[in-house]
N, C-alpha and C positions, 0 to 999 in steps of 0.2 A: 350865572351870566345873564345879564339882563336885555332888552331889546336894543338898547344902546350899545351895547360890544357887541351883541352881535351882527348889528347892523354895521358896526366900524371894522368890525376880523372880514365881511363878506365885502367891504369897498374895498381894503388892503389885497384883499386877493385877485379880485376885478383889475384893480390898476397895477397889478403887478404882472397881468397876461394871461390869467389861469381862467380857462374855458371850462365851463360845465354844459357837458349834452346829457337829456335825458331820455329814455325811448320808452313810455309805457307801458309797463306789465297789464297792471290789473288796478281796476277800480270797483270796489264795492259797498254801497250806499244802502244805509238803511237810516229812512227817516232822516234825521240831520246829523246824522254822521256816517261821514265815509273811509274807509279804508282804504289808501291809494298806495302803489307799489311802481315802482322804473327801476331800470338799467340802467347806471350813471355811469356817464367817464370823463373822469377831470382830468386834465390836463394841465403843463406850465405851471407846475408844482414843483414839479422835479422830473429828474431824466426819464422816467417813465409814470402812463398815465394809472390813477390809479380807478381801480374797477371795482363798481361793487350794487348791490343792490339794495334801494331804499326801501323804508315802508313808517308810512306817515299815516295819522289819524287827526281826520278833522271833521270841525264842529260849524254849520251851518250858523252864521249868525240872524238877527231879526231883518239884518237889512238885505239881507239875503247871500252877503259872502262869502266865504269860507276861513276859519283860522287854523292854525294850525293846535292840538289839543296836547301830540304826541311827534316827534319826526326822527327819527331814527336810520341816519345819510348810508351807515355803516353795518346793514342789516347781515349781508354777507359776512 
């Protein structure tokens, strides 16, 4: 799946009402890359929300952003 559907499956769910909160675990950086971790709960998906725990790995770019390297929504 490319950055194109993915970016069009996350508007479809946006304009359909489905809420994502995140609450931050854990973040650990070394050098330019970090390891980031939350508590997710989606919501307006269906009758109940679903829960779960992320954990993403990102790469520092030169302009000093971040991207995403690895993200993994469904880590639980």
């Amino acid at each position: 799946m490319g950055t194109d559907a993915i970016r069009e499956a996350m508007r479809q769910m946006v304009d359909s009402g489905a809420r994502l909160k995140l609450e931050q675990r854990e973040i650990r950086q070394v050098d330019d890359i970090a390891l980031v971790s939350n508590n997710a709960i989606l919501t307006g998906i269906g009758p109940e929300p679903v829960v779960s725990t992320t954990t993403e790995i990102l790469r520092r770019q030169p302009d000093g952003g971040w991207v995403h390297a690895v993200d993994d929504p469904f880590f639980s």
